[in-house]
C-alpha positions in Angstrom: -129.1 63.0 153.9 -128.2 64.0 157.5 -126.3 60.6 157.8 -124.4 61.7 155.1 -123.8 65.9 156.3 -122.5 64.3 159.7 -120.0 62.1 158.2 -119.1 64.7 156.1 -118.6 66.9 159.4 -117.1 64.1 161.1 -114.4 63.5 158.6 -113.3 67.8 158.5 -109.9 68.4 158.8 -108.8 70.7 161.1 -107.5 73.9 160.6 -104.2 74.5 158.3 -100.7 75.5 159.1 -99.9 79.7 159.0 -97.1 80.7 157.6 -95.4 83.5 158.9 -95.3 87.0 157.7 -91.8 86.5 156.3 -92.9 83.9 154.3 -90.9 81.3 157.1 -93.3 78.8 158.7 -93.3 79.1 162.5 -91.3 76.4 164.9 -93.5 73.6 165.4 -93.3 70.1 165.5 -97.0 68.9 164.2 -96.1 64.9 163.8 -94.9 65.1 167.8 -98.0 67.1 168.5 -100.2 64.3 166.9 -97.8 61.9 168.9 -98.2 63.5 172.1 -101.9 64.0 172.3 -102.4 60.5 170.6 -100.6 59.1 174.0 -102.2 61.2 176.4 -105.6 59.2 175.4 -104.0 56.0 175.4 -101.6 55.7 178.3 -103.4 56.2 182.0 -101.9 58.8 184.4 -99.7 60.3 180.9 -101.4 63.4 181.4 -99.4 64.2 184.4 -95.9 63.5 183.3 -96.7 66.6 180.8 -98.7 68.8 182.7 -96.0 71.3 184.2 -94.1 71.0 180.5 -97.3 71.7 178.5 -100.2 74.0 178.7 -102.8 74.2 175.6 -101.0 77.4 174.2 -97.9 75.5 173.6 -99.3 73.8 170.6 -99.1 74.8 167.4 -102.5 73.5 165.4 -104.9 75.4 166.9 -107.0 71.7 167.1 -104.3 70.4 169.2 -104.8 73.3 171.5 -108.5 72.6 171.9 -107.8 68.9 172.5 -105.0 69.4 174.5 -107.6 72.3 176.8 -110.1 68.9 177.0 -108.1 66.6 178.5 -106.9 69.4 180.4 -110.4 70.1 181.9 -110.9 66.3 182.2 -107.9 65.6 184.2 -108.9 68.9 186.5 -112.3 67.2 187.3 -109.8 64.5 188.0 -112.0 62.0 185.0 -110.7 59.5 182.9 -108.9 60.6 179.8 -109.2 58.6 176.9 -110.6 58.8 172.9 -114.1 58.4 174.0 -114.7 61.2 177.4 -111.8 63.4 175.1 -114.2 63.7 172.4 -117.6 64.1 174.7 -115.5 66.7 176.6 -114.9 68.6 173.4 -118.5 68.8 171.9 -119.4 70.0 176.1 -117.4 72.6 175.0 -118.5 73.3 171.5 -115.3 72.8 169.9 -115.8 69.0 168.2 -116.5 70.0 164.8 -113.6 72.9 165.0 -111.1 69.9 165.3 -112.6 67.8 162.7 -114.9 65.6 164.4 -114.2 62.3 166.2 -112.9 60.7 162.7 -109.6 63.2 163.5 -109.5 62.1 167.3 -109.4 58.2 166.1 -106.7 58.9 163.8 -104.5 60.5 166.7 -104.4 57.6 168.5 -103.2 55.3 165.4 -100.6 57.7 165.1 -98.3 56.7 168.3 -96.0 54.0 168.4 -94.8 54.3 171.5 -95.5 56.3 175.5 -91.9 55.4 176.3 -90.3 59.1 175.4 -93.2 60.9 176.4 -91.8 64.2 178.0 -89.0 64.5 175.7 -91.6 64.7 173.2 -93.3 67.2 175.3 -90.5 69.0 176.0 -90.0 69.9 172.4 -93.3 71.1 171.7 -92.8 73.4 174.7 -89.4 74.4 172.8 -91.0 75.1 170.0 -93.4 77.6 171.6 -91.1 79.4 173.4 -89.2 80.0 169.9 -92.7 81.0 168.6 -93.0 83.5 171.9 -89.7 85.2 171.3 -90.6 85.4 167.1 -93.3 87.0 168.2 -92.5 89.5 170.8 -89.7 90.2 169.0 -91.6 91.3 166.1 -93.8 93.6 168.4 -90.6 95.0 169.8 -89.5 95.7 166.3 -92.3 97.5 165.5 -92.6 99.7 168.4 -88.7 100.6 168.0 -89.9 101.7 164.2 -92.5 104.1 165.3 -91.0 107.6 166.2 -93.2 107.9 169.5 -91.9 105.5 171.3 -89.6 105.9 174.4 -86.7 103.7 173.9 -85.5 103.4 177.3 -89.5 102.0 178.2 -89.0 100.0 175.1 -86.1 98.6 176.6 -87.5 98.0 180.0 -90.9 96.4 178.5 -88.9 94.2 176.2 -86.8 92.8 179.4 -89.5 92.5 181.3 -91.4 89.9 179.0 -88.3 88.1 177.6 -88.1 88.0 181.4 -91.4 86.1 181.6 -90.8 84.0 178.4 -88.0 82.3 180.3 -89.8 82.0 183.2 -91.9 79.6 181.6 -89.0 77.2 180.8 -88.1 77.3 184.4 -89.1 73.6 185.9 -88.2 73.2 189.5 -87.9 68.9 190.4 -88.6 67.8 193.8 -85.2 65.9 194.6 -84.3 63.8 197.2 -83.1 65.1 200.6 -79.5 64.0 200.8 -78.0 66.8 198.3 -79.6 69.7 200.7 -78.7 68.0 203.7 -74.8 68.2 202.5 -75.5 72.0 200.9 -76.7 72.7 205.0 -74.0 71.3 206.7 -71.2 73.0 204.2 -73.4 76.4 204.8 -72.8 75.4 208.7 -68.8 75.0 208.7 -68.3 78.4 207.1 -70.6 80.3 209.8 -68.6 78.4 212.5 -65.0 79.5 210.4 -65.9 82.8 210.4 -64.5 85.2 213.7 -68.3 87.0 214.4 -70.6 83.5 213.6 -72.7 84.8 211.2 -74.3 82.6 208.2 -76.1 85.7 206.4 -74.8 89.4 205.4 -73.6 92.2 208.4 -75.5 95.1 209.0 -73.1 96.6 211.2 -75.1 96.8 214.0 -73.7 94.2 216.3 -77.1 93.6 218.9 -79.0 93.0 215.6 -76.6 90.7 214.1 -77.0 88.8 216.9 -80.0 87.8 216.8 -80.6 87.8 212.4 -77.0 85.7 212.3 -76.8 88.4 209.4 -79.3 89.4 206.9 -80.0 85.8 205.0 -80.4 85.1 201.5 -83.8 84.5 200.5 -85.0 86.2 203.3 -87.9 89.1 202.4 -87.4 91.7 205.6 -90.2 94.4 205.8 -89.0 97.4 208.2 -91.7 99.6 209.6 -92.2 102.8 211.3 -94.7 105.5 211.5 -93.1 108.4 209.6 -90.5 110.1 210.9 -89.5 107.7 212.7 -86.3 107.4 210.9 -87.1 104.3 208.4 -84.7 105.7 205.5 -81.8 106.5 208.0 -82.0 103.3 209.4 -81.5 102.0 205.7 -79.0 104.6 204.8 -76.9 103.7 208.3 -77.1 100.0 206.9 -76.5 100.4 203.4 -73.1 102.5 204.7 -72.5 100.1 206.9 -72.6 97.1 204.5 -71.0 98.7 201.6 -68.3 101.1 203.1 -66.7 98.8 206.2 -67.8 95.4 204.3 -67.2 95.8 200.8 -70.7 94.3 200.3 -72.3 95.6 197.0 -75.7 97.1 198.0 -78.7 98.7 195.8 -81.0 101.5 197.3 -84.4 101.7 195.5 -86.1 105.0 196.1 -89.3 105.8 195.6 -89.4 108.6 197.7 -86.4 110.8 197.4 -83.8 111.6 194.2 -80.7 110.0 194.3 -79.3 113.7 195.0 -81.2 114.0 198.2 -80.4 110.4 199.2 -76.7 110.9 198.7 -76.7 114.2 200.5 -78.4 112.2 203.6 -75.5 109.8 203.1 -72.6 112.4 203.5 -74.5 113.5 206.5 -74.5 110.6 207.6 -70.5 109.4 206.9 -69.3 113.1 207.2 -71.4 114.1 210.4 -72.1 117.6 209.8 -75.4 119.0 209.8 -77.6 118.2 207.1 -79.3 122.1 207.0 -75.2 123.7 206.4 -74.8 120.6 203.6 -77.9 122.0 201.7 -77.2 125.5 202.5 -73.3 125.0 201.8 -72.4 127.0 204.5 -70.2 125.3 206.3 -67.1 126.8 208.4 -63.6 125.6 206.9 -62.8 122.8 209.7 -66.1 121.3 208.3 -64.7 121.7 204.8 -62.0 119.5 205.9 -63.8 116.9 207.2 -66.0 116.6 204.5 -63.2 116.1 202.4 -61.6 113.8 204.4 -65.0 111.4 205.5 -66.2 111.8 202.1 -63.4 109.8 200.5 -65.4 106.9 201.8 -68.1 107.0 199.6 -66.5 107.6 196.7 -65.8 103.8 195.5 -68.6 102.3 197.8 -70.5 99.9 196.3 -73.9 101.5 196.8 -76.4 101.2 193.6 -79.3 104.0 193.7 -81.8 103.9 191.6 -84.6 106.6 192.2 -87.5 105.7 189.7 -90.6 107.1 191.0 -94.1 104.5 190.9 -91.9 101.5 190.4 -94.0 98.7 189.2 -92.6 95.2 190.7 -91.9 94.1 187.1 -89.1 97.0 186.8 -87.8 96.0 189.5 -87.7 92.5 189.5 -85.9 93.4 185.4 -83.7 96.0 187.2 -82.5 93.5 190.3 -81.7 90.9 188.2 -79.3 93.1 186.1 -77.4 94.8 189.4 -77.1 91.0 190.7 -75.4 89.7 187.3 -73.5 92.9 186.5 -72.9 94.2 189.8 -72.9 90.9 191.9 -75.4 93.3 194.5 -75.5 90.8 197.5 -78.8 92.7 199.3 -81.6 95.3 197.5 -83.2 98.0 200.2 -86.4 99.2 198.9 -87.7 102.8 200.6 -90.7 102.3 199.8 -92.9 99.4 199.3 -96.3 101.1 199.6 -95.2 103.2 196.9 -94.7 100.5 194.6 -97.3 99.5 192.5 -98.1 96.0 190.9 -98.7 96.8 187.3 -97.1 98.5 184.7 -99.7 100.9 183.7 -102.9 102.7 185.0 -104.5 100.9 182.6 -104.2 97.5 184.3 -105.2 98.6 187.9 -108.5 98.0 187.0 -107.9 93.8 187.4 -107.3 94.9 191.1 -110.0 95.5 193.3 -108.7 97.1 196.2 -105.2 98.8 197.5 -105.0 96.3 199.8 -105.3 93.8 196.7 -102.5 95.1 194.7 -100.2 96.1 198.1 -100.4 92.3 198.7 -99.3 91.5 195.2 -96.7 93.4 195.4 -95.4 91.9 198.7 -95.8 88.5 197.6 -93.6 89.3 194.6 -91.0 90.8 196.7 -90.9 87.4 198.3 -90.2 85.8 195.1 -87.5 88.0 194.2 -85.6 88.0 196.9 -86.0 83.7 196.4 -85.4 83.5 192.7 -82.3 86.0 193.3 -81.2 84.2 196.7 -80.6 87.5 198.2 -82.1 89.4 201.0 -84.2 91.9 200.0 -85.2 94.6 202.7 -88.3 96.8 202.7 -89.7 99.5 204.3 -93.1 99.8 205.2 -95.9 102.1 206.5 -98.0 101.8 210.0 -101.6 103.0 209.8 -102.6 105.8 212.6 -103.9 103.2 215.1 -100.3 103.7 217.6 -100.8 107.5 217.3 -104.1 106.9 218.9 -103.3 104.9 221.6 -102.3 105.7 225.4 -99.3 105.2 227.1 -95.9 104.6 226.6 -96.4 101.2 225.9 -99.2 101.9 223.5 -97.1 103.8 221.5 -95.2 100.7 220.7 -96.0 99.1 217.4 -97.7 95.8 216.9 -98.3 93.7 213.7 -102.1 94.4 213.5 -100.5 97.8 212.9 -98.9 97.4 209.3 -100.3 99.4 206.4 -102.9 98.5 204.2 -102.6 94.4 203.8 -102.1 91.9 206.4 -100.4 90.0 203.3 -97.0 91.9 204.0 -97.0 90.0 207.8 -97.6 86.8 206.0 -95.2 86.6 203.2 -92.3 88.6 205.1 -89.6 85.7 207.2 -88.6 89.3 209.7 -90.5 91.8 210.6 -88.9 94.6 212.2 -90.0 98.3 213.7 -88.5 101.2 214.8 -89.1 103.2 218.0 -88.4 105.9 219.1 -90.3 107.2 222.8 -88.8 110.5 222.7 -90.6 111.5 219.4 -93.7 111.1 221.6 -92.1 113.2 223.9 -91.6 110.7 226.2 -87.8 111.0 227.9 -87.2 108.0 231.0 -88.5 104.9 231.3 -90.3 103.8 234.3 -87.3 103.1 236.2 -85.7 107.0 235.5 -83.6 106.1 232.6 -82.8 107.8 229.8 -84.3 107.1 226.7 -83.1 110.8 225.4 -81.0 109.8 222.0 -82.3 105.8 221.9 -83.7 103.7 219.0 -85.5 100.5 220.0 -85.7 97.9 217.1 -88.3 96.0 217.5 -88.2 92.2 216.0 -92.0 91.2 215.9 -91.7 88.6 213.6 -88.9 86.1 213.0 -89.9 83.1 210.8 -86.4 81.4 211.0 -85.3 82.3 214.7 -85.3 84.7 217.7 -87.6 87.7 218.6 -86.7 90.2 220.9 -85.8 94.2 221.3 -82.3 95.8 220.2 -81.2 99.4 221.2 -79.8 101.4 219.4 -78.2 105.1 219.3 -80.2 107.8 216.9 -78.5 110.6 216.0 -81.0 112.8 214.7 -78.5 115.6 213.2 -77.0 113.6 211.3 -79.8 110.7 210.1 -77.8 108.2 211.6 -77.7 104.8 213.8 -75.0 103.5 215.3 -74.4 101.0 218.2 -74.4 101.2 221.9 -71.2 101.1 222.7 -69.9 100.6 226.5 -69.7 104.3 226.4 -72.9 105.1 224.5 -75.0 102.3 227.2 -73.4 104.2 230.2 -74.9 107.5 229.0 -78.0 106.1 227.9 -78.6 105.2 231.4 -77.3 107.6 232.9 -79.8 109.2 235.3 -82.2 112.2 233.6 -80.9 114.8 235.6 -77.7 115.0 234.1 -76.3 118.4 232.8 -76.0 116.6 228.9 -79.1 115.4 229.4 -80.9 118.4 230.6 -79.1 120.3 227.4 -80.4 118.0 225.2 -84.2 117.5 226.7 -84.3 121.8 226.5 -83.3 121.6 223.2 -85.9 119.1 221.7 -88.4 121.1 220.4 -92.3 119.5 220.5 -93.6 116.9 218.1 -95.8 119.8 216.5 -92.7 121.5 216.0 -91.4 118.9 213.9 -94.2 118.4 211.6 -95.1 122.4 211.1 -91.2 122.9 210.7 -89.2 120.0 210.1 -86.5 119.0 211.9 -84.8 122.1 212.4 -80.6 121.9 213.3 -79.7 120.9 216.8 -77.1 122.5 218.9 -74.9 119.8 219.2 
């Protein structure tokens, strides 16, 4: 009798075919499915000419599935895979009798005639998942735009987002041989050497720093930091002007901090020069008037994208990039900034993270893949912890890459790393040898994965949020000795550091 119950058991078929609630049966392909796992326990080493094509999801008989997640575990445990350790590996796992016993395992293997067209058999399962994926969300999308609650513009952002990830799974990158890149790198070589400045990557505008980058370089994830204050949005805002206005580069600006309305009122301080207390106030005398109008005709056709979405998750902005670089052709995406990002799209899904630190290293590790899949440079700004404030000295007050904020992640997956300096916001005026250091910017390259470090100065202009270079000019006053009259106007007009922070950065009488 319970010879008889287990060949009954043996001999179950597995579960049916669903048919969709249209009354359409869903893409699949069960005769290949059959074909495909029939070879996978014949043919030695098969397994791995499917294994970035397939995953056990990508089936549509739910038994497949359950096979296909055996020889999955098998070949991770690196065993043999054949009908025999396939079928002990499914009753280890409790699921032999839900794919109809061994009898259904034998008859997958009489079912393949040949290995020979292995992965384009694979390859069509995986199509027919995908089509199955896109049936699906789409019908969840459909839904959602029924119900009168729902926020289209999220909608529309969510359903990007995943159709986003659905094709991501139908992305298969192939090792090729070396000779193609080797000829890509030498053509990349001849137009740096055509061009007047040498540069391979994108201008800044700043000509020390260009220097040493060669240009901002696609690909490249760039994290600048700064304690705050230091002037880590002006910086950004002097390059984004720079870039967009005197290079025609198409730039986006993603702010997490400011609106777009303050962010564009520190940019016609910047390109207008007037004092950014009389552009909120509006009182500004009529000569100013006509500079504004003249200065400002700069900015009105710049190509300078700003997007101002507060608690960006990376999935928005990885959806939103993607549409500036294929509508917009944006060449570079600034990011101010990336400690206010978070790595999930709800509150709800924080809890998978365990610390700040956990989900501040996502995040920079997916801003590395951006700027890769997108092969631009994207350029960050970051936070430094309290640890310079608290140390001696003016070297000590110069920042180190122990002193990022909140991962050590963001030093690993970023190719520059790059801080700003100021010594007079510590009150500190000449350097040891009497220089001035009244008006100066140092930027500091700490990190540099694909060339030089090494310190750049630059001139801050704190009225007007702006860098700009050292000119002949600029270097001769810069070094000019402390006692100067300017210089002496200047130092009695800086108020304290307390000043600052108690009562902002009140308008200098320049």
């Amino acid at each position: 009798m319970a010879d008889e119950q287990n060949r009954k058991t043996s001999r179950r078929k597995p579960e049916e075919m669903q048919v969709s609630d249209a009354g359409r049966l869903q893409p699949q392909e069960r005769e290949i499915e059959e074909a495909v796992l029939g070879a996978l326990m014949l043919e030695k080493d098969a397994y791995f000419q499917v294994s970035e094509i397939l995953k056990p999801a990508s089936f549509y008989i739910r038994a497949h599935e359950l096979i296909y997640e055996a020889i999955v575990d098998l070949a991770t445990h690196q065993r043999p895979i054949d009908m025999l350790t396939v079928t002990e590996q499914l009753s280890r796992n409790g699921n032999l009798d839900a794919i109809g016993g061994p009898f259904y395992i034998s008859q997958l293997t009489e079912k393949v005639a040949s290995t020979a067209h292995l992965e384009y058999h694979a390859g069509i399962i995986a199509q027919k998942f995908l089509a199955r994926e896109l049936i699906r969300y789409t019908g969840q999308v459909q839904a959602k735009a029924y119900d009168a609650t729902t926020d289209i513009d999220d909608l529309m952002q969510e359903a990007e987002a995943e159709l986003f990830k659905i094709a991501q799974r139908n992305i298969k990158n192939e090792a090729i041989q070396i000779n193609p890149i080797i000829k890509e790198a030498r053509e990349l070589l001849k137009k740096a050497a055509a061009r007047k400045e040498g540069l391979s990557g994108l201008r800044s505008g700043f000509t020390a720093l260009d220097r040493i980058t060669s240009g901002w370089q696609n690909s490249d994830l760039v994290i600048i930091a700064a304690r705050p204050s230091m002037g880590k949005t002006a910086f950004v805002l002097s390059m984004a002007k720079n870039m967009a206005v005197n290079f025609d580069i198409p730039v986006a600006l993603f702010s997490l901090e400011m609106s777009n309305v303050q962010l564009v009122n520190r940019l016609i301080v910047n390109v207008c020069e007037i004092s950014g207390d009389k552009i909120k106030s509006g009182r500004l005398e009529r000569f100013e008037w006509e500079q504004l109008e003249y200065k400002i005709n700069d900015l009105m056709d710049a190509k300078i994208y700003v997007d101002d979405t507060p608690g960006l998750s990376i999935f928005e902005l990885r959806s939103k990039a993607r549409r500036l670089v294929r509508e917009h052709d944006v060449k570079c995406i600034f990011i101010d900034y990336l400690q206010l990002m978070t790595a999930t799209e709800s509150k709800q899904q924080k809890t998978k993270f365990g610390s700040r630190e956990q989900e501040v290293s996502t995040v920079s590790r997916s801003l590395k893949g951006l700027a890769k899949e997108l092969n631009i440079p994207v350029i960050a700004l970051s936070q430094l912890n309290r640890g310079v404030e608290n140390r001696q000295g003016s070297e000590g007050k110069r920042p180190h890459l122990a002193d990022l904020r909140e991962s050590g992640a963001i030093e690993q997956d970023a190719d520059m790393v790059c801080f700003i300096h100021r010594p007079e916001y510590y009150k500190i005026f000449d350097d040891e040898k009497g220089n001035s250091l009244i008006g100066l910017a140092e930027i500091i390259i700490a990190k540099h994965r694909n060339g030089a470090t090494g310190d750049i100065h630059l001139r801050f202009k704190r009225e007007y949020a702006k860098f700009t270079n050292l000119d002949e000019e600029s270097s001769r006053e810069f070094t000019s000795s402390i006692n100067g009259d300017a210089d002496q106007a200047y130092l009695q007009a800086v108020p304290a550091q307390e000043d600052f922070i108690s009562n902002g950065a009140p308008q200098m009488p320049f």
